[in-house]
PDB file of the backbone (N, CA, C, O) and the ligand in Angstrom, with CONECT records:
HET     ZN  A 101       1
ATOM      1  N   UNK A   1     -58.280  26.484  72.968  1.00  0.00           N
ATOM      2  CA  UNK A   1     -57.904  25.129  73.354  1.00  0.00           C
ATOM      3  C   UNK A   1     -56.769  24.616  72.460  1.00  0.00           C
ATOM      4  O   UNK A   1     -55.675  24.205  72.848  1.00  0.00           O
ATOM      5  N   UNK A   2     -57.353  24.737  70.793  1.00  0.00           N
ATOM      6  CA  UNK A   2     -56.143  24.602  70.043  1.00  0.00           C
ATOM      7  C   UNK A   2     -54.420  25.271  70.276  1.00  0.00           C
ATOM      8  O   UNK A   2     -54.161  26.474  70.292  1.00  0.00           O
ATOM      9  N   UNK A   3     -53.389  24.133  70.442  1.00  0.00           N
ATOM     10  CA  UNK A   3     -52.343  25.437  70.426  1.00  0.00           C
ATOM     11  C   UNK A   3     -51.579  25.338  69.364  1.00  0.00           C
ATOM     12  O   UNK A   3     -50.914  24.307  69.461  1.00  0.00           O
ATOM     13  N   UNK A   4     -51.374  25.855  68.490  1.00  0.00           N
ATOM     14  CA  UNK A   4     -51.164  26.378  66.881  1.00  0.00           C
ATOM     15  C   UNK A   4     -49.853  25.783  67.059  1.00  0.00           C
ATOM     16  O   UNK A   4     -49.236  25.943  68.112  1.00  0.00           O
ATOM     17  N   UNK A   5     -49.380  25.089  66.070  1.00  0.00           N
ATOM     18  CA  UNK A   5     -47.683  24.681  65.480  1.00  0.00           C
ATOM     19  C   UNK A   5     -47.123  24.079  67.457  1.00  0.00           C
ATOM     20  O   UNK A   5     -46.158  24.564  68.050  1.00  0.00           O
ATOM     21  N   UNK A   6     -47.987  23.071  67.992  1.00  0.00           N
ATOM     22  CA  UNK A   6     -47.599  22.850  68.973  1.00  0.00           C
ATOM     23  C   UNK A   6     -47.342  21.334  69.208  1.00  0.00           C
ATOM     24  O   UNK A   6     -47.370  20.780  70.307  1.00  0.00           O
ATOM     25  N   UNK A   7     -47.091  20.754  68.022  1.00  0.00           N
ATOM     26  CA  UNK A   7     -47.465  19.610  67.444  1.00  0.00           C
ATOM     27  C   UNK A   7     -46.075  18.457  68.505  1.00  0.00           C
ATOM     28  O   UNK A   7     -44.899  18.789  68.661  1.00  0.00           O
ATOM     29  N   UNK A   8     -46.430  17.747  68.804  1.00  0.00           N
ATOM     30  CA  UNK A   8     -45.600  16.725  69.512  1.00  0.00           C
ATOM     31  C   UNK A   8     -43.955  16.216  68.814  1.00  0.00           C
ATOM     32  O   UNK A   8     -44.253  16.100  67.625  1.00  0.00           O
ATOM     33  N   UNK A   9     -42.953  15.985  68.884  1.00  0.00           N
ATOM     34  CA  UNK A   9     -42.153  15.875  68.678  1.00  0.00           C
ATOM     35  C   UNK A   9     -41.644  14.146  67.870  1.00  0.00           C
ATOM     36  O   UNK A   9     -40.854  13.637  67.076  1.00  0.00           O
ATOM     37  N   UNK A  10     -43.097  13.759  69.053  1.00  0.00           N
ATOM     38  CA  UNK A  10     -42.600  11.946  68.637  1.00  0.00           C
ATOM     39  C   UNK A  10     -43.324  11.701  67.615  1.00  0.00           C
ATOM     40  O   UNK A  10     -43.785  10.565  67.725  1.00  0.00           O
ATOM     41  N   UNK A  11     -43.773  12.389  66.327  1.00  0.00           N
ATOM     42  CA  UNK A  11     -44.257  11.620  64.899  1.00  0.00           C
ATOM     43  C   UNK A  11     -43.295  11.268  64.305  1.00  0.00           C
ATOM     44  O   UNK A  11     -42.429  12.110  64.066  1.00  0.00           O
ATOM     45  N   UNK A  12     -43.181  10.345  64.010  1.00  0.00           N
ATOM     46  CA  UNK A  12     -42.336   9.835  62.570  1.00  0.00           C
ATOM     47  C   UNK A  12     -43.110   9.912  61.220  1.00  0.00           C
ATOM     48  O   UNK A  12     -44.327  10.098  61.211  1.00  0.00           O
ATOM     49  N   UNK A  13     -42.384   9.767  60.089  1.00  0.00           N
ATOM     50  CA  UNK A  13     -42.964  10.095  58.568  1.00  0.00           C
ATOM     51  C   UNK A  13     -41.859   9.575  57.793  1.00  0.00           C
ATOM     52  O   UNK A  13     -40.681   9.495  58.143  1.00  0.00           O
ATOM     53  N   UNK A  14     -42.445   9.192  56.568  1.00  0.00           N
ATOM     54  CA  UNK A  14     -41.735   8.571  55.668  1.00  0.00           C
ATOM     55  C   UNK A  14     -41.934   8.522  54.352  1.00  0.00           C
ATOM     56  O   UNK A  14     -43.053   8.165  53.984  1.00  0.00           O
ATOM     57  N   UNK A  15     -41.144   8.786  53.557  1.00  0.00           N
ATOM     58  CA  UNK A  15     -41.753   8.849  52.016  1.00  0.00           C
ATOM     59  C   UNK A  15     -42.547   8.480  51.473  1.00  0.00           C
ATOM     60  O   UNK A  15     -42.024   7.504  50.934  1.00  0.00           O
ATOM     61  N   UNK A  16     -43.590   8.506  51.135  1.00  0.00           N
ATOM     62  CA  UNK A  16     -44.075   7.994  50.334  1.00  0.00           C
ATOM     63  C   UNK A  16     -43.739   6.763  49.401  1.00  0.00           C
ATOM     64  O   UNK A  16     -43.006   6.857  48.416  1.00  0.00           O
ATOM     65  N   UNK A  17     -44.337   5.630  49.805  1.00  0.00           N
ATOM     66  CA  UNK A  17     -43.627   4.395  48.834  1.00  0.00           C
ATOM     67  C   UNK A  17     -42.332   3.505  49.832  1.00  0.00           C
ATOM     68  O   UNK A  17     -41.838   2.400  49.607  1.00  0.00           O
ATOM     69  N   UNK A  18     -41.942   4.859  51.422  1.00  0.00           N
ATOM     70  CA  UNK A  18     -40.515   4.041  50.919  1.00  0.00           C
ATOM     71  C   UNK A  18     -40.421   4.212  52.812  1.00  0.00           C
ATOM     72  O   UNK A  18     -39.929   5.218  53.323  1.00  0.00           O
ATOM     73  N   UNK A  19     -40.902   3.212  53.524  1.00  0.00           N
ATOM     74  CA  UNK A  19     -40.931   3.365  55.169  1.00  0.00           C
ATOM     75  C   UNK A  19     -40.040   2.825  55.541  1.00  0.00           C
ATOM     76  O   UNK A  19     -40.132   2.216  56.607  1.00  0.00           O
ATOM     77  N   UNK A  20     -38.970   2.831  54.899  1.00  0.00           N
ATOM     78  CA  UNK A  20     -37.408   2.235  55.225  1.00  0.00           C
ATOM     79  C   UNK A  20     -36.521   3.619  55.288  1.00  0.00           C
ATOM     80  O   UNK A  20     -35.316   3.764  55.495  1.00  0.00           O
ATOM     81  N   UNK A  21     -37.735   4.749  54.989  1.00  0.00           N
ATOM     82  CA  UNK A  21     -36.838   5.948  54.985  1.00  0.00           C
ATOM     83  C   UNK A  21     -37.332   6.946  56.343  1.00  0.00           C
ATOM     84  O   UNK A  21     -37.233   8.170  56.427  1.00  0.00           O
ATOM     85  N   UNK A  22     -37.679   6.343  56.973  1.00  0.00           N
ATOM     86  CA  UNK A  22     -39.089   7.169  58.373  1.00  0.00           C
ATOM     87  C   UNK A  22     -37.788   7.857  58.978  1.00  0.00           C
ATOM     88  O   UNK A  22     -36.668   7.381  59.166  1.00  0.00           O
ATOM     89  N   UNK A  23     -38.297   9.141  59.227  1.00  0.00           N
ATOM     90  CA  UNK A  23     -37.868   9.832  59.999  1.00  0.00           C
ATOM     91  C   UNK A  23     -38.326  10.797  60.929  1.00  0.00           C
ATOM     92  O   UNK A  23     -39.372  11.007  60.315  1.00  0.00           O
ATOM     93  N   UNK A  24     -38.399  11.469  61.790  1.00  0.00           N
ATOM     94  CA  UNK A  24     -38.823  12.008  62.778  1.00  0.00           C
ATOM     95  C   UNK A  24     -39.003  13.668  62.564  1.00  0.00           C
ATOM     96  O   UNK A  24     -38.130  14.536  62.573  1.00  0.00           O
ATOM     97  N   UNK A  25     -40.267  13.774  62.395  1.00  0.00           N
ATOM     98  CA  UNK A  25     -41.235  15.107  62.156  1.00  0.00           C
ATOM     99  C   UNK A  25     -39.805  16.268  61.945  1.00  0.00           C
ATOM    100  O   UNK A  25     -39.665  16.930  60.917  1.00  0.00           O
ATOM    101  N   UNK A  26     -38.804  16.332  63.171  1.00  0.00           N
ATOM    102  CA  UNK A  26     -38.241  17.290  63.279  1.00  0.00           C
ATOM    103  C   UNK A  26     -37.587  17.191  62.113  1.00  0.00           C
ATOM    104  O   UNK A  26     -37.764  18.325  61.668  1.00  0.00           O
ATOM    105  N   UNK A  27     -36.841  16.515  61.167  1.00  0.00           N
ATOM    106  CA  UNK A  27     -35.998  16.142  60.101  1.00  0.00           C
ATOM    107  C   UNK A  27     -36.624  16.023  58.621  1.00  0.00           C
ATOM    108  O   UNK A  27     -36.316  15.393  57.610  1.00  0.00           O
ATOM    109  N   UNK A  28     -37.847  17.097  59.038  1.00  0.00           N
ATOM    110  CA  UNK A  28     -38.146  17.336  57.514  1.00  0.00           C
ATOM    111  C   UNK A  28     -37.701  18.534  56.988  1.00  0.00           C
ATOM    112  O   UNK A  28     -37.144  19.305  57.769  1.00  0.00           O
ATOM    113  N   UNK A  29     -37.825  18.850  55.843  1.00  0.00           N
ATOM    114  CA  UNK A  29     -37.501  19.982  55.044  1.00  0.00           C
ATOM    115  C   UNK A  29     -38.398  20.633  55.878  1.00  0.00           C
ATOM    116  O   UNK A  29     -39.271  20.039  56.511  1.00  0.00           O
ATOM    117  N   UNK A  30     -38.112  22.502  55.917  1.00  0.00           N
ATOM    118  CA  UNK A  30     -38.897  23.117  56.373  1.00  0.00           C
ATOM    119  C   UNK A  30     -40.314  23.307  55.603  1.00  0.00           C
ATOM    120  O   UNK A  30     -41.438  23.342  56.105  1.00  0.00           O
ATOM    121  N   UNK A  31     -39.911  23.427  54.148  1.00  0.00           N
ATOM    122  CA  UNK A  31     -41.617  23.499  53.717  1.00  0.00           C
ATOM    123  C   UNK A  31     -42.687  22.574  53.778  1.00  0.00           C
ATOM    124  O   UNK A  31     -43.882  22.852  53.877  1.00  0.00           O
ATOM    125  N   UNK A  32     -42.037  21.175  53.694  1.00  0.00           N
ATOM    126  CA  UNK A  32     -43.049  19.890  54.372  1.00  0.00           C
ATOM    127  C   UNK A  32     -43.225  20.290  55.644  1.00  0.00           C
ATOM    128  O   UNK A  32     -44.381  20.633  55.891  1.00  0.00           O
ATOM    129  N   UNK A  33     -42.402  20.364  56.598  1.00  0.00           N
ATOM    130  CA  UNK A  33     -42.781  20.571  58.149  1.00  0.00           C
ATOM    131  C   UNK A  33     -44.078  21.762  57.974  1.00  0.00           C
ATOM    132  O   UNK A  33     -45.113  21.300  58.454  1.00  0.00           O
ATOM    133  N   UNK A  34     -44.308  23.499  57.276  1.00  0.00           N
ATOM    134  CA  UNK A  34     -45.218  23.504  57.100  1.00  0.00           C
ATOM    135  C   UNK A  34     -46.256  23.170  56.866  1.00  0.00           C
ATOM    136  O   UNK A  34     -47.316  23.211  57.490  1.00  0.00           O
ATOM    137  N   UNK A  35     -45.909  22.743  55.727  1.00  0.00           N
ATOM    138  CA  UNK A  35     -47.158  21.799  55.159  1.00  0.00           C
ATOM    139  C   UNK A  35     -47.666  20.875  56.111  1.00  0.00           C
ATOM    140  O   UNK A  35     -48.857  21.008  56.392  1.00  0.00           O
ATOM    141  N   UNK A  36     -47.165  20.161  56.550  1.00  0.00           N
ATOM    142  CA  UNK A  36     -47.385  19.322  57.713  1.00  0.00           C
ATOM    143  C   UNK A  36     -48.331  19.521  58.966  1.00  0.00           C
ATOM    144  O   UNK A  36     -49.186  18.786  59.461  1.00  0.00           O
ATOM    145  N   UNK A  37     -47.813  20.929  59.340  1.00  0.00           N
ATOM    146  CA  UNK A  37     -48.957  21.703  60.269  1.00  0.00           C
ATOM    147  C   UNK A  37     -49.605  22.117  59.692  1.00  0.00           C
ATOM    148  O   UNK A  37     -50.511  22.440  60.460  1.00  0.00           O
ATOM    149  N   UNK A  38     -49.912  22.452  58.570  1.00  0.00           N
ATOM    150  CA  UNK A  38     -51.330  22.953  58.214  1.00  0.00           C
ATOM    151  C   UNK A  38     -52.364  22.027  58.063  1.00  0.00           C
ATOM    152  O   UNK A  38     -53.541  22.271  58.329  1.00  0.00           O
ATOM    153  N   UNK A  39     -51.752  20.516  57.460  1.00  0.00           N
ATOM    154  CA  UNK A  39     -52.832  19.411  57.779  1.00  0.00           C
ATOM    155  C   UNK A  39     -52.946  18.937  59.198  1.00  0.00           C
ATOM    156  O   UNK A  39     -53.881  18.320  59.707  1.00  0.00           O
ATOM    157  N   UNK A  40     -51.906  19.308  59.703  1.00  0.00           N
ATOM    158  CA  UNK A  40     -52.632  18.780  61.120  1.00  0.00           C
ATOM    159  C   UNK A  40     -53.441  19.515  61.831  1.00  0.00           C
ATOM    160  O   UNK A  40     -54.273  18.989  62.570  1.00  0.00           O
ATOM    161  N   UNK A  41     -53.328  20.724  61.723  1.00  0.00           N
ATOM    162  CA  UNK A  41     -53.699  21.351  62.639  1.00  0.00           C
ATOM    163  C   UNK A  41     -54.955  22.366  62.115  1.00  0.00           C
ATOM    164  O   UNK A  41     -55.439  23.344  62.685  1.00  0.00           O
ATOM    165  N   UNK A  42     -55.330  21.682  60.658  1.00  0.00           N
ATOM    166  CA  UNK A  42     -56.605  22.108  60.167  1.00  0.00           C
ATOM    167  C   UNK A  42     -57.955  21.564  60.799  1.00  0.00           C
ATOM    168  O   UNK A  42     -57.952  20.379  61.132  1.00  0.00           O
ATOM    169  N   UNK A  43     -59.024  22.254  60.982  1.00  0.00           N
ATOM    170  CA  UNK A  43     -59.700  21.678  61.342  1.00  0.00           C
ATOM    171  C   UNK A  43     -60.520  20.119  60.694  1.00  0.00           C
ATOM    172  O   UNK A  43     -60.937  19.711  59.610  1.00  0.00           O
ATOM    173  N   UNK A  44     -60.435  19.693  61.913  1.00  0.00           N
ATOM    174  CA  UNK A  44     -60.974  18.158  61.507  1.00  0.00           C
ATOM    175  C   UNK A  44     -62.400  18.141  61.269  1.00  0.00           C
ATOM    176  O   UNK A  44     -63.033  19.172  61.500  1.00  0.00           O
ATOM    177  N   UNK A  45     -63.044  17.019  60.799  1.00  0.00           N
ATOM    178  CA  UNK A  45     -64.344  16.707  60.420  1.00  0.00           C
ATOM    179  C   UNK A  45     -64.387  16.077  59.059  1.00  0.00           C
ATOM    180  O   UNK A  45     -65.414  15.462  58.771  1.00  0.00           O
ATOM    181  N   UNK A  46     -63.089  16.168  57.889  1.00  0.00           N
ATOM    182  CA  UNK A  46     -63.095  15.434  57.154  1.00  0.00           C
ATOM    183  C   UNK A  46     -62.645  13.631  57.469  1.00  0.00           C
ATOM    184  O   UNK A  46     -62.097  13.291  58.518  1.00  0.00           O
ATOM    185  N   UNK A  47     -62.955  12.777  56.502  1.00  0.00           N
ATOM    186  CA  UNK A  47     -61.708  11.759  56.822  1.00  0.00           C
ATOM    187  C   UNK A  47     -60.290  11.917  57.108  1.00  0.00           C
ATOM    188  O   UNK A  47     -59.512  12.800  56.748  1.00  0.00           O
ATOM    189  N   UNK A  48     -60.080  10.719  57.944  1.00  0.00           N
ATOM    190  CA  UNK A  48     -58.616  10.801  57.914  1.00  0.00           C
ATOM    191  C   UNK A  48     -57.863  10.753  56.884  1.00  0.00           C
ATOM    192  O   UNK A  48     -58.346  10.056  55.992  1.00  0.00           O
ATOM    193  N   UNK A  49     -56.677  11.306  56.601  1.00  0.00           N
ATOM    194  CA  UNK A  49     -55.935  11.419  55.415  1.00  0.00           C
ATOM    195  C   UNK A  49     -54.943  10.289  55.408  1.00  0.00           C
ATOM    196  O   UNK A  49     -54.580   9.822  56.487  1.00  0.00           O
ATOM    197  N   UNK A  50     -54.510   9.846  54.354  1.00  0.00           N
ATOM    198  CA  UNK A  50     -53.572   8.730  54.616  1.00  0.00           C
ATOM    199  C   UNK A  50     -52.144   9.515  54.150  1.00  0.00           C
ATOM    200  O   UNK A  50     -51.172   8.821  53.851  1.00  0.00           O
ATOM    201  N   UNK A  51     -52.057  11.012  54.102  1.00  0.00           N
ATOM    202  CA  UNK A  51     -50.725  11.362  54.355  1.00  0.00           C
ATOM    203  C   UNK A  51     -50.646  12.659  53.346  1.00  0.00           C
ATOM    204  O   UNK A  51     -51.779  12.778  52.880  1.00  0.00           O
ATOM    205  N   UNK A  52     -50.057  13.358  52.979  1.00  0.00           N
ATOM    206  CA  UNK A  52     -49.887  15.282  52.824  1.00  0.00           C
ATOM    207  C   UNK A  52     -48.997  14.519  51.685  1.00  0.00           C
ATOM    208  O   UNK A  52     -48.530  13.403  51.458  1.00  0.00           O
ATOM    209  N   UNK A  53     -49.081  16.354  50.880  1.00  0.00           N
ATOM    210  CA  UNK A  53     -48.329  16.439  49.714  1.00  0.00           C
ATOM    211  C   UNK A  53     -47.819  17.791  50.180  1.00  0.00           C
ATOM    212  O   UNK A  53     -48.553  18.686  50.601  1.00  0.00           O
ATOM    213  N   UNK A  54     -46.510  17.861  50.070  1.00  0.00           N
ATOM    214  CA  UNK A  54     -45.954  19.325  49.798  1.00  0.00           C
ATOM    215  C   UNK A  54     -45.845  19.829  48.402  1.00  0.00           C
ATOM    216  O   UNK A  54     -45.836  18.968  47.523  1.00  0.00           O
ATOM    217  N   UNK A  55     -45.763  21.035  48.061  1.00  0.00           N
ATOM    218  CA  UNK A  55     -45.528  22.114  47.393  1.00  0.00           C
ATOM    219  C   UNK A  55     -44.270  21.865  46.440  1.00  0.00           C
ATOM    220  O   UNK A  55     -44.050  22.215  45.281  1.00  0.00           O
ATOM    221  N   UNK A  56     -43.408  21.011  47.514  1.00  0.00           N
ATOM    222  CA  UNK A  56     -41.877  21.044  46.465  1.00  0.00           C
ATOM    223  C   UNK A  56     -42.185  19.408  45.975  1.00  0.00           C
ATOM    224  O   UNK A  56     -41.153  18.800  45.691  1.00  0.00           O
ATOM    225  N   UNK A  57     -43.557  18.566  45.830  1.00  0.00           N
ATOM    226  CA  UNK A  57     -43.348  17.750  45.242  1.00  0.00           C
ATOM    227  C   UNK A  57     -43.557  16.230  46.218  1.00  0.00           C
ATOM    228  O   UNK A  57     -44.123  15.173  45.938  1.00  0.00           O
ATOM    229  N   UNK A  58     -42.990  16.582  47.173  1.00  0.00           N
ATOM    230  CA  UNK A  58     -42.997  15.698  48.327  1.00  0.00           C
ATOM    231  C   UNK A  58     -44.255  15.022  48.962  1.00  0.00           C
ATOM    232  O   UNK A  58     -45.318  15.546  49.294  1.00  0.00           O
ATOM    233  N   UNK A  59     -43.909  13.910  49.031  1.00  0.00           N
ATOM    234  CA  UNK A  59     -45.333  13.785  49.735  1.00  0.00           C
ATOM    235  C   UNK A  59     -44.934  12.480  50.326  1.00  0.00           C
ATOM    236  O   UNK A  59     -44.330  11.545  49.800  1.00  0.00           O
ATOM    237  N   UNK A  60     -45.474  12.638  51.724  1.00  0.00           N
ATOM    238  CA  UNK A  60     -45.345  11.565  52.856  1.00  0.00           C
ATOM    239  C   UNK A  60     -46.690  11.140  53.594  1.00  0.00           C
ATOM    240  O   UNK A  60     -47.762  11.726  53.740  1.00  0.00           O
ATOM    241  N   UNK A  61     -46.241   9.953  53.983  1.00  0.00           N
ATOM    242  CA  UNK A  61     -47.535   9.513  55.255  1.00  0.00           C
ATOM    243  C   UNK A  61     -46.429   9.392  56.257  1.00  0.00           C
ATOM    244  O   UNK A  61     -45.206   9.420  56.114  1.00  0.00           O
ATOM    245  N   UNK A  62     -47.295   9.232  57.451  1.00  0.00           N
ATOM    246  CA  UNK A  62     -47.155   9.576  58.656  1.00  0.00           C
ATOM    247  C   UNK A  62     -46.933   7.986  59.396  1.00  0.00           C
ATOM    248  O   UNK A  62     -48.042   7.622  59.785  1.00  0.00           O
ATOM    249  N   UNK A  63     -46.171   7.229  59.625  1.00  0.00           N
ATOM    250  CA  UNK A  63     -45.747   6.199  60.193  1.00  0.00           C
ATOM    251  C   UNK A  63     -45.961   6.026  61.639  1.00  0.00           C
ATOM    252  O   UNK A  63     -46.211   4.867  61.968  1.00  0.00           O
ATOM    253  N   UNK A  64     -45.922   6.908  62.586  1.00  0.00           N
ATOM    254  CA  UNK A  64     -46.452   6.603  63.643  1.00  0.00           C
ATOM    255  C   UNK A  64     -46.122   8.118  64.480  1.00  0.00           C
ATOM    256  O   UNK A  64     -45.147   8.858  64.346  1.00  0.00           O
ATOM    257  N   UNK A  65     -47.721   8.309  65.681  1.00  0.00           N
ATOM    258  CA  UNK A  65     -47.535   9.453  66.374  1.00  0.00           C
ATOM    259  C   UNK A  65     -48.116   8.912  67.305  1.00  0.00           C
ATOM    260  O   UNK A  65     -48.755   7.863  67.386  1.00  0.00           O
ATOM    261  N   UNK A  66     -47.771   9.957  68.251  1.00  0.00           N
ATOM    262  CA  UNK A  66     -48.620   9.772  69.648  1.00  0.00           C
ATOM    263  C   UNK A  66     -49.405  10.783  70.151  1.00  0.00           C
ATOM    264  O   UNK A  66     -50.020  10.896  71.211  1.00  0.00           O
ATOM    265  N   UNK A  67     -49.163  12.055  68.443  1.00  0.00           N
ATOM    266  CA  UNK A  67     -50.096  13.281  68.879  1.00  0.00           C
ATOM    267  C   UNK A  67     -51.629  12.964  68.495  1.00  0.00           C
ATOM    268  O   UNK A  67     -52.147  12.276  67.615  1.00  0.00           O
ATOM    269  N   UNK A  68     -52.134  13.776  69.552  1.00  0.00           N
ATOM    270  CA  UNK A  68     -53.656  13.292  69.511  1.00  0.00           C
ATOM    271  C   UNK A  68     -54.213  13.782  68.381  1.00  0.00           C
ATOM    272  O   UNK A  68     -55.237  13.281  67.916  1.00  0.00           O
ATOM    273  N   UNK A  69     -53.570  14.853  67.803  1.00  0.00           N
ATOM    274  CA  UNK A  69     -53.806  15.879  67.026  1.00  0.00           C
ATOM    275  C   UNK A  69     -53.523  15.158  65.525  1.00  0.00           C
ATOM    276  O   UNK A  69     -54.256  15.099  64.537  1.00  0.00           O
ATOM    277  N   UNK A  70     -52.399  14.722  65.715  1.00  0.00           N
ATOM    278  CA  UNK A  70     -51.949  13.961  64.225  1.00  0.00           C
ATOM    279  C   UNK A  70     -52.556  12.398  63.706  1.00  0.00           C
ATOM    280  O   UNK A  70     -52.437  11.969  62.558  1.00  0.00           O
ATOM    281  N   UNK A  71     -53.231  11.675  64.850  1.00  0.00           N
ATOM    282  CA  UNK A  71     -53.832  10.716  64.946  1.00  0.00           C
ATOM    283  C   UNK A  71     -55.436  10.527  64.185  1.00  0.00           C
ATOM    284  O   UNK A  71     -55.941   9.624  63.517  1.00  0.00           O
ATOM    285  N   UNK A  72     -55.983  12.049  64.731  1.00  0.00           N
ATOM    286  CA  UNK A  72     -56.918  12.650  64.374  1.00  0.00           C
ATOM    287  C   UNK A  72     -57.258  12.537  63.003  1.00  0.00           C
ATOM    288  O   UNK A  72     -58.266  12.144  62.415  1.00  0.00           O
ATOM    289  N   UNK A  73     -55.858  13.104  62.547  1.00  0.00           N
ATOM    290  CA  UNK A  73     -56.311  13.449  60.899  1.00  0.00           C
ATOM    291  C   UNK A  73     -55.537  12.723  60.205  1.00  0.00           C
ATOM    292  O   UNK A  73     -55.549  13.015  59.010  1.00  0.00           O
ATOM    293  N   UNK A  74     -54.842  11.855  60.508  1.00  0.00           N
ATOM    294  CA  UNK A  74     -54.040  11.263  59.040  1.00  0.00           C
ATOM    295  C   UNK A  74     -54.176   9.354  59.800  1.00  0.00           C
ATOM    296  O   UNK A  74     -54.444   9.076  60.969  1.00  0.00           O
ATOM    297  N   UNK A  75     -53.958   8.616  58.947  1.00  0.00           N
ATOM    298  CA  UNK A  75     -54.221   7.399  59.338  1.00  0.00           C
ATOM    299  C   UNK A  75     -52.256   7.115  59.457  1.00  0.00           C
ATOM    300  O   UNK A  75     -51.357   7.837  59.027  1.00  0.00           O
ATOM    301  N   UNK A  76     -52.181   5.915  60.139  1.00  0.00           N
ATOM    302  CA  UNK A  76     -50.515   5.952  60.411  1.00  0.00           C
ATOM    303  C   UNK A  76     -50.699   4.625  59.436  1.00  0.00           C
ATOM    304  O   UNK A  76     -51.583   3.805  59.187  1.00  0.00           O
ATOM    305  N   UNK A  77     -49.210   4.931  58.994  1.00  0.00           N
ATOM    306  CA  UNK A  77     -48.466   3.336  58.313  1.00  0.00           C
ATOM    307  C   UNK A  77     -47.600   2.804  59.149  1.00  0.00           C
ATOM    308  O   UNK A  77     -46.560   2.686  58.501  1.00  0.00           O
ATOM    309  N   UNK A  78     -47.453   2.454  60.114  1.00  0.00           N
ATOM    310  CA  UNK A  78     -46.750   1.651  61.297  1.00  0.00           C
ATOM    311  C   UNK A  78     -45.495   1.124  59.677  1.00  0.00           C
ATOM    312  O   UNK A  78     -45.891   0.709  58.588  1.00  0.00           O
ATOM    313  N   UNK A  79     -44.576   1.266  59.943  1.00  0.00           N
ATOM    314  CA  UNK A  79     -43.361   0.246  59.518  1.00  0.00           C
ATOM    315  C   UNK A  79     -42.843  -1.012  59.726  1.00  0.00           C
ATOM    316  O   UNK A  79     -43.439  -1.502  60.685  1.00  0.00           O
ATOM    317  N   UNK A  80     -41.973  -1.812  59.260  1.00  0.00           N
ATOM    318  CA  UNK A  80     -41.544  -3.017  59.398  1.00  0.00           C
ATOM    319  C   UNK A  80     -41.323  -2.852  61.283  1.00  0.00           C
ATOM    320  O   UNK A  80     -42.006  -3.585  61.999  1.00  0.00           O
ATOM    321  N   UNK A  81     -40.450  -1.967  61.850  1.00  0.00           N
ATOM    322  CA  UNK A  81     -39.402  -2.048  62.690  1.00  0.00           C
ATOM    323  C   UNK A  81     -40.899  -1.455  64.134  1.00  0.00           C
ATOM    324  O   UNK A  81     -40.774  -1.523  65.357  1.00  0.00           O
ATOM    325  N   UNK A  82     -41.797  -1.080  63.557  1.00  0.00           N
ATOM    326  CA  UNK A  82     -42.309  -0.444  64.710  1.00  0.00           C
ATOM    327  C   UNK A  82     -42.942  -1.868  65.466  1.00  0.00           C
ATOM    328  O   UNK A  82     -43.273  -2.967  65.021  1.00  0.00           O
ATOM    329  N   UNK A  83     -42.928  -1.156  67.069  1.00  0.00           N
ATOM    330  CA  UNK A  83     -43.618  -2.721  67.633  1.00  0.00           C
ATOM    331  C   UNK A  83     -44.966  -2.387  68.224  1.00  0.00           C
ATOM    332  O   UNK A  83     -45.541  -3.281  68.844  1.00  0.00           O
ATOM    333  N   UNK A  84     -45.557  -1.160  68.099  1.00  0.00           N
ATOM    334  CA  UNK A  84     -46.654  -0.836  69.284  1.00  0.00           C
ATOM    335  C   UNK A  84     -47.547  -1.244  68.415  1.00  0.00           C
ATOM    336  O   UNK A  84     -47.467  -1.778  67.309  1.00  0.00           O
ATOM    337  N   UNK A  85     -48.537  -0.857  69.188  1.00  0.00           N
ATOM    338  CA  UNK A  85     -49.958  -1.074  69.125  1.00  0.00           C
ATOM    339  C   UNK A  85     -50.846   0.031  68.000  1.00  0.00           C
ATOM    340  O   UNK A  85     -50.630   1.242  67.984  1.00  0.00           O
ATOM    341  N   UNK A  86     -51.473  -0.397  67.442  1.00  0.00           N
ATOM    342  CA  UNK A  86     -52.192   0.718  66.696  1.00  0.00           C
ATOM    343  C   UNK A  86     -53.525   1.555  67.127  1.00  0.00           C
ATOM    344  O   UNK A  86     -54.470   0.927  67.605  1.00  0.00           O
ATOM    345  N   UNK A  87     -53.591   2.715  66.991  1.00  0.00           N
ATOM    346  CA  UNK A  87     -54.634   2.892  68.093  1.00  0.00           C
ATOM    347  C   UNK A  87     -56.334   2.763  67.538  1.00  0.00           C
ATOM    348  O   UNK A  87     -56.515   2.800  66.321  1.00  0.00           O
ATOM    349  N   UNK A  88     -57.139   2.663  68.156  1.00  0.00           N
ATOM    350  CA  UNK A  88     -58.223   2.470  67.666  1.00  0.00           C
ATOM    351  C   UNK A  88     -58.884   3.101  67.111  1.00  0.00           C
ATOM    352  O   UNK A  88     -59.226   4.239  67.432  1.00  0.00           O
ATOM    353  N   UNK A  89     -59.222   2.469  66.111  1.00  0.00           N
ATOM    354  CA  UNK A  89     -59.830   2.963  64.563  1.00  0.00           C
ATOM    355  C   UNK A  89     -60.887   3.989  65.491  1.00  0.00           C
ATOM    356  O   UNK A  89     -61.698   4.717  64.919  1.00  0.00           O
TER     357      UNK A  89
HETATM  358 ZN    ZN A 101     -41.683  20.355  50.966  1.00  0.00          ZN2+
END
């Protein structure tokens, strides 16, 4: 059912500390973008995470998705500029 590194295109993410810097899943470094799928696409049953650390130091939360998958496991920080809706806890 799972489909591995199949992760939706429309997440945004943003530094840590700094959601004036959000940018869109595709425009990460490649080793965060790993990193990235491995928390998402680990199996769930823990809490949601409020956002990944990479390897080179990095570490982001996740500002807004519409993957069911990424919703799942990390809690979003909606930004100043976003207008939707947040989805239910
Ligand atoms: Zn990295």
């Amino acid at each position: 059912m799972r489909r591995k590194s199949a992760l939706r295109p429309d997440t945004t993410l943003a530094p840590a500390g700094d959601v004036e810097g959000e940018i869109y899943v595709r425009g990460l470094p490649a080793c965060c973008l790993r990193s990235f799928k491995e928390e998402a696409l680990a199996e769930a049953g823990e809490r949601r995470r409020l956002g990944f650390e990479c390897g080179c130091g990095r570490s982001w939360r996740i500002t807004s998705s519409l993957d069911d998958r990424v919703l799942d496991r990390f809690v979003t920080h909606a930004g100043p500029r976003a207008g939707g809706s947040y989805p239910a806890a």
